[in-house]
Backbone as JSON Lines, residues from 0, in Angstrom:
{"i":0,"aa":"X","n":[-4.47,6.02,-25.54],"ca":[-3.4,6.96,-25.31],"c":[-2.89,6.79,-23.88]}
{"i":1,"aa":"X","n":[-1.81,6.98,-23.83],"ca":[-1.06,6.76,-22.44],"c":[-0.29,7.97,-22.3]}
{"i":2,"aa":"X","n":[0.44,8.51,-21.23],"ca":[1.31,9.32,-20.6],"c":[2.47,8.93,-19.74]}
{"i":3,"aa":"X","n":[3.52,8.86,-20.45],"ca":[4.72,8.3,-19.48],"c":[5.08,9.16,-18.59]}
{"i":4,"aa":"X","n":[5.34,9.08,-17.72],"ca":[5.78,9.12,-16.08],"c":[7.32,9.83,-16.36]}
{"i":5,"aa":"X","n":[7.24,10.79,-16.09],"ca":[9.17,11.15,-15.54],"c":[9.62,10.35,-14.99]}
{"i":6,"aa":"X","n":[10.77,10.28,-15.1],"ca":[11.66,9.33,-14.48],"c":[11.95,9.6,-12.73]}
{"i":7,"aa":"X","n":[11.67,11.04,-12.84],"ca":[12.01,11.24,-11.19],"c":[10.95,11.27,-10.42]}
{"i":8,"aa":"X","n":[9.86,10.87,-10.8],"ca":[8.26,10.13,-10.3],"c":[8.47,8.53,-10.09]}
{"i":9,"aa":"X","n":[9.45,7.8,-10.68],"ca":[8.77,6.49,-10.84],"c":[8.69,6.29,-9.18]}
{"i":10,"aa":"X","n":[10.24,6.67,-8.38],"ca":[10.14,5.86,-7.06],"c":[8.75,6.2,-6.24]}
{"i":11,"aa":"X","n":[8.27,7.13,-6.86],"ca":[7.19,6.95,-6.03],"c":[6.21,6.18,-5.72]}
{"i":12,"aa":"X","n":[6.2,5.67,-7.03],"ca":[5.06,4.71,-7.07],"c":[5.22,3.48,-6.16]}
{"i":13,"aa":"X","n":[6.21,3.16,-5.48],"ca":[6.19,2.26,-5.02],"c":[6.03,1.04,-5.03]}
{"i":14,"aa":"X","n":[5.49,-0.65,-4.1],"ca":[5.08,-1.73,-5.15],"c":[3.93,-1.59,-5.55]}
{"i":15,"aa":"X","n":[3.75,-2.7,-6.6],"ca":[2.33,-2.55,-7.75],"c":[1.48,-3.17,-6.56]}
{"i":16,"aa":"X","n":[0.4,-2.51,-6.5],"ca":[-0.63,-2.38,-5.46],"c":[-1.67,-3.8,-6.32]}
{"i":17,"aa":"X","n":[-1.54,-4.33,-7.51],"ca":[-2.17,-5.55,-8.58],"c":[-1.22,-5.91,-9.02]}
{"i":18,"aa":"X","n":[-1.73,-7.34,-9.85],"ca":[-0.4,-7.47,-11.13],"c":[-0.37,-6.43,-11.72]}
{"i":19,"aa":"X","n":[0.71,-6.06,-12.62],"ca":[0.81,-4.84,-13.17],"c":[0.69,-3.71,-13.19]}
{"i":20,"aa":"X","n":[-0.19,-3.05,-12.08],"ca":[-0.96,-1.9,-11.77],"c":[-0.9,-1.09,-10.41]}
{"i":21,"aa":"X","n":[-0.42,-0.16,-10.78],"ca":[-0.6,1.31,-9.64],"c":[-1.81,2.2,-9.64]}
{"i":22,"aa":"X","n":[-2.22,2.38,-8.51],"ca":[-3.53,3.5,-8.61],"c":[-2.61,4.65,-7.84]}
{"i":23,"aa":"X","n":[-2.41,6.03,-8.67],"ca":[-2.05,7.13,-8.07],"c":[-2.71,8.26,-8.36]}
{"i":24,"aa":"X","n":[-2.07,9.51,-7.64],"ca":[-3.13,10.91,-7.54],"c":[-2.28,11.52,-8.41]}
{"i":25,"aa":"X","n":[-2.44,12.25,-8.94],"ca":[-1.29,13.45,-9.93],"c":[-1.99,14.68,-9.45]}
{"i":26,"aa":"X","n":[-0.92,15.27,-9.34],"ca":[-1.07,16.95,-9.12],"c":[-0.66,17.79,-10.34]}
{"i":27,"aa":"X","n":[-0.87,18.66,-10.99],"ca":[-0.55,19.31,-11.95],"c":[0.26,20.3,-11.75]}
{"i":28,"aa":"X","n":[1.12,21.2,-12.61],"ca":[1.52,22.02,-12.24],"c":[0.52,23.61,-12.34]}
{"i":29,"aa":"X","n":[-0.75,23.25,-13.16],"ca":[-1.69,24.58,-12.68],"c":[-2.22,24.68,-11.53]}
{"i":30,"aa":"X","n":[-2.45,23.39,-10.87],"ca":[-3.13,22.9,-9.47],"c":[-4.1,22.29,-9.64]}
{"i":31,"aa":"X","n":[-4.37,21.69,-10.93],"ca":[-5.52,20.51,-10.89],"c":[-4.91,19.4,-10.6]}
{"i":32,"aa":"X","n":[-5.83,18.61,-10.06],"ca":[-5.71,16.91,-8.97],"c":[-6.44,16.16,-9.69]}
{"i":33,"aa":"X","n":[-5.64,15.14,-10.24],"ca":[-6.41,14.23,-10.83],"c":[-6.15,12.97,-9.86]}
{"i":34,"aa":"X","n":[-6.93,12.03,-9.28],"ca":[-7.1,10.81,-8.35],"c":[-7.83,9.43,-9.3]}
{"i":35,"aa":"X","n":[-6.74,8.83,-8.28],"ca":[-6.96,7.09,-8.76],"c":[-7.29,6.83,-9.97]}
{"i":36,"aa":"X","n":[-5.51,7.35,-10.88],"ca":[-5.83,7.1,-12.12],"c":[-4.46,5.86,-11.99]}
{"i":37,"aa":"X","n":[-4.73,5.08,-13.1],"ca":[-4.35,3.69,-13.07],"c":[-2.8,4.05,-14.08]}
{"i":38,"aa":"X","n":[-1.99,3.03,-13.48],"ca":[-0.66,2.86,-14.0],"c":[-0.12,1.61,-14.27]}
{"i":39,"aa":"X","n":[0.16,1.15,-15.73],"ca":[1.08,-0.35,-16.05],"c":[2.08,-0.12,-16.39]}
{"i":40,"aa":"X","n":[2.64,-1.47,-16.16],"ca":[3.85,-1.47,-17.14],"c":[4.79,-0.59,-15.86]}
{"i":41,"aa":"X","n":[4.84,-0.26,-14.65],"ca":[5.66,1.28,-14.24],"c":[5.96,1.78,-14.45]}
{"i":42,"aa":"X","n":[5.34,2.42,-15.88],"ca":[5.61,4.34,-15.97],"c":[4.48,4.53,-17.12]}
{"i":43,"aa":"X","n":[3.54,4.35,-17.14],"ca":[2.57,4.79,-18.26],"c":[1.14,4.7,-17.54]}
{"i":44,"aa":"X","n":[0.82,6.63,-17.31],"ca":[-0.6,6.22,-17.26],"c":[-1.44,5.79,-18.15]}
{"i":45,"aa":"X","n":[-2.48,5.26,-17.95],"ca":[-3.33,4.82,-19.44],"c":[-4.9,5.37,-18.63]}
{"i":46,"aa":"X","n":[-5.13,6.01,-17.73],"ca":[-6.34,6.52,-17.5],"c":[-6.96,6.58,-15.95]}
{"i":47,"aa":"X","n":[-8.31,6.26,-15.85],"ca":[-8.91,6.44,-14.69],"c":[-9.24,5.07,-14.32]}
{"i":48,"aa":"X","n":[-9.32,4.52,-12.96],"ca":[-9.77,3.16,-12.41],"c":[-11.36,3.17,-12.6]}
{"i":49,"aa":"X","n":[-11.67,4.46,-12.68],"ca":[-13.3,4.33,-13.32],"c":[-13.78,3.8,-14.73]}
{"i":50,"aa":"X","n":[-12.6,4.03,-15.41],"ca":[-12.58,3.62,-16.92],"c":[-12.38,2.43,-17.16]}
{"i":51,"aa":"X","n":[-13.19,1.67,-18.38],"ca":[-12.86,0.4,-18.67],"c":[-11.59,0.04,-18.76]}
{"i":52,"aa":"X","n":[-11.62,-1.39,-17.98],"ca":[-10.48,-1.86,-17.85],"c":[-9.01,-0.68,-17.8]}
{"i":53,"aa":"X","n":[-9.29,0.58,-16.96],"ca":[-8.46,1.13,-16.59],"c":[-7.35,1.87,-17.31]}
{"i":54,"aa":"X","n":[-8.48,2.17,-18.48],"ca":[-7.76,2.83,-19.93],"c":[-8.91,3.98,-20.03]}
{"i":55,"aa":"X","n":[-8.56,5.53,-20.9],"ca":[-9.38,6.31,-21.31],"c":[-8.7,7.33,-21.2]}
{"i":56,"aa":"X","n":[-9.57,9.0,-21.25],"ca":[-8.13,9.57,-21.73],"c":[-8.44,10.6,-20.92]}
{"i":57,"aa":"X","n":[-7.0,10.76,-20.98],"ca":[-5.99,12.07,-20.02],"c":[-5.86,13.41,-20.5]}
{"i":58,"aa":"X","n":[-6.53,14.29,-19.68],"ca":[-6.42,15.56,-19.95],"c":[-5.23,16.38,-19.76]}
{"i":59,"aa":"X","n":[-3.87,15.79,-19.81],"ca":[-2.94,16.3,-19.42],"c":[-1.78,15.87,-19.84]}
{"i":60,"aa":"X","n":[-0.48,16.36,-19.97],"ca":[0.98,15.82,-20.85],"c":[2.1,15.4,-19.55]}
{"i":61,"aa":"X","n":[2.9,14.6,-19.94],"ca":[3.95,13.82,-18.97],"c":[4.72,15.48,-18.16]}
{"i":62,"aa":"X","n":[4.98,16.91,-19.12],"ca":[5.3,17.76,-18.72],"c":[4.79,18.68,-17.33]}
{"i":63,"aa":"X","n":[3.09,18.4,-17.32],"ca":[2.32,19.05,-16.75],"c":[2.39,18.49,-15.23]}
{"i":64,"aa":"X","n":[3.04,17.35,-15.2],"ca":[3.04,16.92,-13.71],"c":[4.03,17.77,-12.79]}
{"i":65,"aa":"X","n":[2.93,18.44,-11.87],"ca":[3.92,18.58,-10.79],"c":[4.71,17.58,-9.28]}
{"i":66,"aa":"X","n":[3.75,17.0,-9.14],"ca":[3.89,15.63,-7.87],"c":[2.92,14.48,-8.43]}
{"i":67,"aa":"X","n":[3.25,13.38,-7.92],"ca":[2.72,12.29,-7.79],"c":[3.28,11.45,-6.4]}
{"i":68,"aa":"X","n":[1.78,10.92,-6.75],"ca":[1.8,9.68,-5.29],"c":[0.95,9.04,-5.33]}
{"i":69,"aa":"X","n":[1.18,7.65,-4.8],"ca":[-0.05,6.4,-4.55],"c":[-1.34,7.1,-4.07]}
{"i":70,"aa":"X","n":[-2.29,6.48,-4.46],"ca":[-3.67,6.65,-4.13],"c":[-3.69,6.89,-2.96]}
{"i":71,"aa":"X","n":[-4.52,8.42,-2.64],"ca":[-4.55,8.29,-1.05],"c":[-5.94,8.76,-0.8]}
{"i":72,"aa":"X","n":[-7.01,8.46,0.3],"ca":[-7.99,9.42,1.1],"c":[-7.68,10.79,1.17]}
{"i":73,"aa":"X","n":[-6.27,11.11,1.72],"ca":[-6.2,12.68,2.35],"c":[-6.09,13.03,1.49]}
{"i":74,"aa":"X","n":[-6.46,14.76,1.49],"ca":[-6.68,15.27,0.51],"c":[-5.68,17.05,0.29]}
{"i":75,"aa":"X","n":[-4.29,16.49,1.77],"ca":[-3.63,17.21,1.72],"c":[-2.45,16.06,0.87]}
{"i":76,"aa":"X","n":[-1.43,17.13,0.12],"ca":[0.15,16.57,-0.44],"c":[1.27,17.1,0.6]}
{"i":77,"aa":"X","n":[1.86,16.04,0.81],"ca":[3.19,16.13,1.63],"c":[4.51,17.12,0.7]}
């Protein structure tokens, strides 16, 4: 299962940090943070970088996003 990306998220992602692949943080709109979950293709999550081969599943719908951004350490959002 995958989760496509709004369209007014993609620029964020910026360039593919791999072939094919973005590692970003999602923020929810309840206020859960989900980190360094993996992105192909540029606009479909397919899971966690902990997960095989960077697929597994998402507790959450393309609606529920409130922000996104590239993988970061800090653990404040701009």
């Amino acid at each position: 299962m995958s989760i496509e990306i709004p369209e007014k998220f993609i620029p964020m992602l910026g360039a593919e940090m791999k072939m094919d692949v973005h590692w970003i943080d999602v923020k929810l709109k309840n206020g859960n943070v989900y980190k360094n979950l993996v992105v192909r293709g540029g606009r479909y999550i397919t899971g966690s970088s902990s997960g095989q081969n960077g697929e597994g599943y998402i507790p959450f719908v393309s609606e529920d996003i409130l922000k996104l951004r590239r993988h970061s350490i800090l653990p404040y959002w701009g």
